[in-house]
C-alpha positions in Angstrom: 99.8 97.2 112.9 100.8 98.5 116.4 98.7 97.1 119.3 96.8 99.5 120.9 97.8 99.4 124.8 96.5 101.4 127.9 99.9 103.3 128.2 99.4 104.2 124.7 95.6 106.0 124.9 96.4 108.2 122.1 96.7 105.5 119.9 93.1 104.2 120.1 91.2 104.7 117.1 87.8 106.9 116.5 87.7 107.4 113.0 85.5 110.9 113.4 85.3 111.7 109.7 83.8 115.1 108.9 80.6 115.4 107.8 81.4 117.0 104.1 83.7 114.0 103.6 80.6 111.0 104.5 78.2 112.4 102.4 80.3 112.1 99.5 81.0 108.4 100.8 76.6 108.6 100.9 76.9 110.0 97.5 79.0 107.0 96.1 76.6 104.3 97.8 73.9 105.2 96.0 75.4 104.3 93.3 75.0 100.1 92.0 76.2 97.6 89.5 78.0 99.2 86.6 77.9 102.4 87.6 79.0 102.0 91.3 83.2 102.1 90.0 82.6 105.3 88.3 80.7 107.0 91.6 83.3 105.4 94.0 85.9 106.8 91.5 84.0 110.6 91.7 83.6 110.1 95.8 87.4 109.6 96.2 88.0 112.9 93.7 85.9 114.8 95.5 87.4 113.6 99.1 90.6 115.2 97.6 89.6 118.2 97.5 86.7 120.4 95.2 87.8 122.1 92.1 86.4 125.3 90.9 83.9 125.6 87.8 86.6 127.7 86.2 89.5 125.5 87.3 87.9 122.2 85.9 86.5 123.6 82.6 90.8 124.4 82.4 91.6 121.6 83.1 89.1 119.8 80.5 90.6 121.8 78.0 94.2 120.9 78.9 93.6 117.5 78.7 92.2 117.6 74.9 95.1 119.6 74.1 97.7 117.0 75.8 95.4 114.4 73.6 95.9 116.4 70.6 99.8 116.2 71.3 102.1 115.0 68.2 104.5 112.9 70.1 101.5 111.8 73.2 103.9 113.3 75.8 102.6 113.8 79.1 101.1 117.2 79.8 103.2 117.6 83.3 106.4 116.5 81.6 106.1 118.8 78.8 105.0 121.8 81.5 109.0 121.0 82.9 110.2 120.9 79.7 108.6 124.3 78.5 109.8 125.7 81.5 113.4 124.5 80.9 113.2 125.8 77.2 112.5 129.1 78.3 115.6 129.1 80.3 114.1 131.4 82.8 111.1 130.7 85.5 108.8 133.5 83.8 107.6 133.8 80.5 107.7 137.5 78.6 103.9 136.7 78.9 103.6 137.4 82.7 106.7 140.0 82.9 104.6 141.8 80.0 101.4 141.4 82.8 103.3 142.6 85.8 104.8 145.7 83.9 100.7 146.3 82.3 99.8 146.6 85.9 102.5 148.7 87.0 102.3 150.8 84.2 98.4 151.3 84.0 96.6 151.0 87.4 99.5 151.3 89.9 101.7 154.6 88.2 98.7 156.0 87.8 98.0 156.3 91.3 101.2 157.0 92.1 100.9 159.7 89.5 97.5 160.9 91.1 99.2 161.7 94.7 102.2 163.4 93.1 99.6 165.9 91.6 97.7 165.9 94.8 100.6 167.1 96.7 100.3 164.1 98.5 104.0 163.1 99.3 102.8 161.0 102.3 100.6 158.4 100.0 103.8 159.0 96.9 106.6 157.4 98.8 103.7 154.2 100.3 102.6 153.9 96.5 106.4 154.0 95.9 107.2 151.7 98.9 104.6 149.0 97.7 106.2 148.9 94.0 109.4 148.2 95.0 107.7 145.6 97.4 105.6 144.2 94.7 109.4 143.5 92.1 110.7 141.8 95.5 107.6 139.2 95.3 108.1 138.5 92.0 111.7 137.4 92.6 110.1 135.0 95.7 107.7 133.2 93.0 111.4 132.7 91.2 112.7 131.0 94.0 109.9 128.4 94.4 109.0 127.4 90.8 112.7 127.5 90.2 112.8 125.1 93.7 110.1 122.8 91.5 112.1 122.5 88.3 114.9 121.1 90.3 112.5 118.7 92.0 111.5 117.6 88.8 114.8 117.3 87.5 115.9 114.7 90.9 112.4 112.8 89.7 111.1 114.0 93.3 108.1 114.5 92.4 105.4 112.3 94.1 103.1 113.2 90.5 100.8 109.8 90.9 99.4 110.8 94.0 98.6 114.4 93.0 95.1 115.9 93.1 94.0 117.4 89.2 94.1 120.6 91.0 97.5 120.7 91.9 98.8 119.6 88.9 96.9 121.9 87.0 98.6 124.8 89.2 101.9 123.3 88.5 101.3 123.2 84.8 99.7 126.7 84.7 103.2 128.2 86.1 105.7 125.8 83.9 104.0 126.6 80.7 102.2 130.2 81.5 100.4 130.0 78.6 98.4 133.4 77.6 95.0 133.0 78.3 95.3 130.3 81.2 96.0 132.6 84.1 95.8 136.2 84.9 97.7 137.7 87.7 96.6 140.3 90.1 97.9 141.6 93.9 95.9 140.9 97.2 95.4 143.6 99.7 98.7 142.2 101.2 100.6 142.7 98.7 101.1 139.6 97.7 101.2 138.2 93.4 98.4 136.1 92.9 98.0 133.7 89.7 94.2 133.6 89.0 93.8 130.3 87.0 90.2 129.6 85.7 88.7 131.5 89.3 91.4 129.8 91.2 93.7 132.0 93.3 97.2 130.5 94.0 99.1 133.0 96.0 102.9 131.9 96.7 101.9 130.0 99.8 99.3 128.2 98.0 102.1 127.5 95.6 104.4 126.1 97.9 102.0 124.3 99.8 101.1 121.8 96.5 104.8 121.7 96.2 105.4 120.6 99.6 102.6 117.9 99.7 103.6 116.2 95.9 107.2 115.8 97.4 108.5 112.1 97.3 109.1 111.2 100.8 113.1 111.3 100.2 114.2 112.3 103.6 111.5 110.2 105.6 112.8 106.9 103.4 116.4 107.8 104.2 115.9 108.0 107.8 113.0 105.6 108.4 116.2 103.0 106.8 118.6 104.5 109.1 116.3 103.3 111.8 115.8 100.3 110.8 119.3 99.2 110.5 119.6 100.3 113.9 117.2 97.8 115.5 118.2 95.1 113.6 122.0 95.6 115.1 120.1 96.3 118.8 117.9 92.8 117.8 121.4 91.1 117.9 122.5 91.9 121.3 120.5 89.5 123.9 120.1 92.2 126.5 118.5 94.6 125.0 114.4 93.8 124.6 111.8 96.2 122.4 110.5 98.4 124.0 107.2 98.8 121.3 105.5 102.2 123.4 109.1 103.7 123.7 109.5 103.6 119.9 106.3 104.7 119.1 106.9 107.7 120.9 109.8 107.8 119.5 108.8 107.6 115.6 105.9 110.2 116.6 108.2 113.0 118.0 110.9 112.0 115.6 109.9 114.6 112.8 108.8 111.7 110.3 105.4 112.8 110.0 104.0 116.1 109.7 100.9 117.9 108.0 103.2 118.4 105.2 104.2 114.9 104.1 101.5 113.1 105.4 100.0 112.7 101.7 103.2 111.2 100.0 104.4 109.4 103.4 100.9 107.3 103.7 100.9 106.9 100.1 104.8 105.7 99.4 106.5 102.9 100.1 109.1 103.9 102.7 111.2 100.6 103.1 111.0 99.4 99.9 108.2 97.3 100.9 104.5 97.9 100.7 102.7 101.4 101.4 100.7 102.8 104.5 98.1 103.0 102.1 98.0 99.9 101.2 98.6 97.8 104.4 96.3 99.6 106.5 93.1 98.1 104.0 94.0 95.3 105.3 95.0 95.1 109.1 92.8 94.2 112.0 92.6 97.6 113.3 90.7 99.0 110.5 87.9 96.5 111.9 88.0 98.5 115.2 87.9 102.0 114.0 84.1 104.2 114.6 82.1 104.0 111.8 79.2 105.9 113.8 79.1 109.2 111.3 79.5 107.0 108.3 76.5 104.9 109.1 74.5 108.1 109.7 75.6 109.0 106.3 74.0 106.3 105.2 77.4 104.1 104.8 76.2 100.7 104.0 79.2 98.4 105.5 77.7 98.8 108.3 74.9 96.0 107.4 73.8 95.3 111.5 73.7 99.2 112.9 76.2 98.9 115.8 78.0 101.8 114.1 81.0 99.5 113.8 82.4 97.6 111.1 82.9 94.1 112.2 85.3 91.4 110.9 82.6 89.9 108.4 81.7 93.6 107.9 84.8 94.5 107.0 85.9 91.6 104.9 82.6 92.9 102.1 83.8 96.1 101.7 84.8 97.0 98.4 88.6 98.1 97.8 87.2 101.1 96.2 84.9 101.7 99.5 88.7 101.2 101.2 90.0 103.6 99.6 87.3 106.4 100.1 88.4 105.8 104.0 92.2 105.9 103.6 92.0 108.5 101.6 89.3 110.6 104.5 92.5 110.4 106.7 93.9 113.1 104.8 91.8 115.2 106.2 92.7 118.4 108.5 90.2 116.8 111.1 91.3 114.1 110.9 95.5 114.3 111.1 96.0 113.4 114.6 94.2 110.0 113.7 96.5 109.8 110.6 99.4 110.2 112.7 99.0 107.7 114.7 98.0 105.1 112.4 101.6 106.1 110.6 103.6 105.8 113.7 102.2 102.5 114.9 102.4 101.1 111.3 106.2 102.2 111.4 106.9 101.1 114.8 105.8 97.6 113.8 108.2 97.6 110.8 110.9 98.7 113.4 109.9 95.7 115.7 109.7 93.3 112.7 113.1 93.9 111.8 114.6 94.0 115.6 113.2 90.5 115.8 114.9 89.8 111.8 118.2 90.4 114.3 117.0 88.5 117.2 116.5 85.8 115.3 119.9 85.8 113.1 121.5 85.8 117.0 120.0 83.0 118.2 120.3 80.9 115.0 123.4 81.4 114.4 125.4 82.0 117.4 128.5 80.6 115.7 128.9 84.4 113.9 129.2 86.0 117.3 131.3 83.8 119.6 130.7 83.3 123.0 127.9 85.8 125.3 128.3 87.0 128.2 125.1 87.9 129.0 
C-alpha cells in the first residue's frame, strides 16, 4: 500500500467509523464458537445497509419461490429474462395501475375543479397529468438502461446488497401483488415494494453502484501501460505523491463506484478488498470507536490494533471493517485507501519497466542519458 508521507497529510489514516456501524461490529462479538460465523455473517448484512420488515418478509417469499423453480434458475436471471419476454420495460400490470389512478383519484379531481368553475386548479391538475405520463417514460429509460447492462454481463450482481436486488427483481418481473405504485408530492412515480419506496433516483442509484467497474478497469490499464513505457526511459524517476494526486483527481473513484471498484479486481490481479486485509496500514488505522463498542481486537486498550493484534483477527472480523468503508462518513477515508492502493500498482509496474531496461539493455541500444 502507498506510504503515508508528510507531503501527503490527507492520506493518513483515522478509521472514524460511525457509531450505528460499531455496534453492529459489538453485536457480532458477542457472539462465540459455533455461532460466531453466523453473527459475523448478520453484522456484515446489516453494515450494508437495513432492510424494511415489509421488504424482507418479500424477499423471504421470493427466495422459496426461486427454490420452488422447475429448472433452479437464478431468481435475478429469470427477472431479465421475464423482462426480455415481455418485450417492453412495463407490464399491462403497472400500465393497468397508472391508468386506475389516473382514472379514479386524479380525473376525479380534475373533474371536481371543472365543476367548481375552478379553471385555475383544471389546467395545474391538467398540467401534472401530462407531467406524471412524462415520468413514466423516464422509468423506461432506466430499467430499459438495466436490461442492456445485463445483457453486456455488467452487472456487478455478487456484491449486491438483498435489497437492491430485490428492487431490481421487483421492476424486471412486476409481478401483481409485489409492488404498488403511487406519486410523491413532487410528482415523481414511486414503486412501493413491501413498505419500501424506490423513486427513480433511488432506482438509478442501485443501478449505478452494482455497475462492474468497466470504464475504471479500462483506464486504470491505460495507465499502467503508460508507466511501464516511462519505467523504461532512465531519466524519468516516480514521482509516488504526484501520481497519487494524480489517480485521486483522475475521476477513478467516486461515491458512485466506490462499492464495485473496492470490491473488483481492476488489473486482473487481486481486489482492493482483498489486499487491504492484509497490508501494514490496516495495523495503523484508529480503532478508538470500535474498542468503545466493545471491539475485542483490541486485547491491550491502546485503541489501536497492533501487529500481533491484527494478525488474530478473524477474516470475517476483516471484512466487517472493509466493508464499514462504504460508509457515507467514511468515503474520504475510502478514497484514499483506493488511490494509494492504485498508485502502488502504478509504481510496481513502472519499476516491471525499470527493470526490463536495465536487464536487458541489448533491446534498446545505446543511452544517452
Amino acid at each position: 500500500m502507498a506510504e503515508t508521507t508528510k507531503t501527503a497529510a490527507s492520506r493518513t489514516l483515522n478509521f472514524g467509523l460511525g457509531k450505528d456501524v460499531m455496534d453492529r461490529v459489538k453485536e457480532a462479538g458477542r457472539t462465540t464458537g459455533e455461532d460466531r460465523v453466523a453473527g459475523v455473517g448478520q453484522a456484515i448484512s446489516d453494515v450494508a445497509g437495513t432492510v424494511s420488515k415489509g421488504l424482507t418478509d418479500f424477499m423471504s417469499g421470493q427466495k422459496e419461490l426461486a427454490d420452488k423453480r422447475e429448472k433452479s434458475l437464478d431468481a435475478w436471471e429469470e427477472g431479465f429474462e421475464n423482462a426480455e419476454a415481455r418485450n417492453s420495460w412495463a407490464s399491462d400490470g403497472l400500465f393497468g395501475k397508472f391508468q386506475d389512478l389516473e382514472n379514479t383519484k386524479y380525473k376525479q379531481e380534475y373533474l371536481d375543479a371543472i365543476n367548481d368553475g375552478d379553471q385555475q386548479l383544471a389546467q395545474k391538475l391538467l398540467k401534472q397529468m401530462e407531467g406524471r405520463s412524462s415520468k413514466l417514460q423516464a422509468w423506461k429509460a432506466s430499467v430499459e438502461n438495466a436490461q442492456g447492462l445485463y445483457k453486456d454481463n455488467n452487472w456487478d450482481f455478487d456484491n449486491m446488497t438483498d435489497e437492491e436486488k430485490a428492487i431490481v427483481n421487483v421492476l424486471n418481473n412486476q409481478a401483481d401483488g409485489d409492488y404498488d405504485i403511487e406519486w410523491d408530492d413532487k410528482g415523481n412515480m414511486v414503486f412501493n415494494i413491501g413498505g419500501n419506496k424506490v423513486d427513480l433516483k433511488k432506482y438509478n442509484d442501485v443501478v449505478a453502484r452494482s455497475i462492474k467497474p468497466i470504464a475504471v478497469q479500462k483506464a486504470f490499464l491505460t495507465i499502467q501501460d503508460q508507466y511501464v513505457g516511462q519505467g523504461e526511459d532512465l531519466r524519468q524517476d516516480f514521482d509516488k505523491d504526484r501520481v497519487y494526486q494524480e489517480i485521486k483527481s483522475g475521476g477513478l473513484i467516486n461515491r458512485d463506484n466506490l462499492r464495485s471498484v473496492m470490491y473488483n479486481s481492476i488489473d486482473g490481479g487481486s481486489s482492493f478488498a482483498n489486499d487491504i486485509k492484509y497490508s501494514p496500514e490496516m495495523n495503523s488505522i484508529s480503532y478508538e470507536k470500535l474498542s468503545a463498542s466493545g471491539f475485542k481486537g483490541d486485547t491491550d486498550g491502546d485503541k489501536q490494533i497492533s501487529a500481533e493484534e491484527f494478525t488474530a483477527l478473524t477474516d470475517a472480523d476483516k471484512d466487517i471493517i472493509v466493508k464499514s468503508l462504504l460508509e457515507p462518513e467514511n468515503y474520504e477515508l475510502a478514497e484514499n485507501l483506493l488511490a494509494g492502493w492504485m498508485t502502488d500498482k502504478t509504481e510496481a509496474n513502472f519499476n516491471k519497466g525499470r527493470t526490463k531496461r536495465t536487464e536487458n539493455p541489448e533491446l534498446y541500444g545505446k543511452y544517452d542519458g
